[in-house]
N, C-alpha and C positions, 0 to 999 in steps of 0.2 A: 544589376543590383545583386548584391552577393547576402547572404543572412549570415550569421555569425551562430551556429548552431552548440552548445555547449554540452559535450559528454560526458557522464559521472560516471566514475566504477559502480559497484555494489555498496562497496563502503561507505563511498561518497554519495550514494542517496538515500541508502539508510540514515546514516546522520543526517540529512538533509530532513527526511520526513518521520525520524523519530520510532524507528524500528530498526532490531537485528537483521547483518547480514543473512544468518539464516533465515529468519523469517522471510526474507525478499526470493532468497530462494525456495522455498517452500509454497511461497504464492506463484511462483513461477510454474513448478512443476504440478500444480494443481490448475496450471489458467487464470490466478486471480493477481489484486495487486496490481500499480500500475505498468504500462506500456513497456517493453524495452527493446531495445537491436540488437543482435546476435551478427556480430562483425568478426569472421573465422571463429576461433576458440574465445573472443573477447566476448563478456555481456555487457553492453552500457545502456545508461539511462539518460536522454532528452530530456535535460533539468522544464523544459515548457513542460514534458508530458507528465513529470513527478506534481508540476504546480496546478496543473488541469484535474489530475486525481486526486489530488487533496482539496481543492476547490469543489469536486463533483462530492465529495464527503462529509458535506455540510452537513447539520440537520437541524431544525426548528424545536424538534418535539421528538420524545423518545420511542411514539411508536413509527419513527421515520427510523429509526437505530438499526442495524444490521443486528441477528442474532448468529451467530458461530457454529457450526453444524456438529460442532463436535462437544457444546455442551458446556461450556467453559465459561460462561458468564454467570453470575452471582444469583441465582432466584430469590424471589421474594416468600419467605415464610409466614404461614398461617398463623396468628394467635392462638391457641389452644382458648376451650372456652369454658 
């Protein structure tokens, strides 16, 4: 029984999951980001392991929400009283 396993460039799983080439590489060289194979000089992406990483990226409720280490999301401002 043989699987039919399908490879994405970078390209092709950024557009897949709706982020920059760079970004993809950026999550890489920090560790983050889904899965990939490094096959010689090629990086590809197991379109199963791009669906499992967006899958595991669900959330119900916003204090399930990932915050960005570097500070980049929108806070909430105080009323002045």
């Amino acid at each position: 029984m043989t699987t039919n396993i399908k490879l994405l460039t970078t390209a092709q799983a950024a557009e897949m999951i709706g982020f920059s080439c760079a970004t993809l590489e950026t999550w890489r060289t920090h560790g983050k980001g889904p899965a990939y194979l490094k096959l010689g000089y090629a990086v590809r992406y197991k379109e199963s392991d791009l669906l499992a990483w967006v899958e595991g990226k669900t959330c119900s409720s916003t204090s399930e929400y990932e915050t960005g280490s570097q500070g980049r999301y929108p806070r909430h401002k105080t009323a002045s009283a």
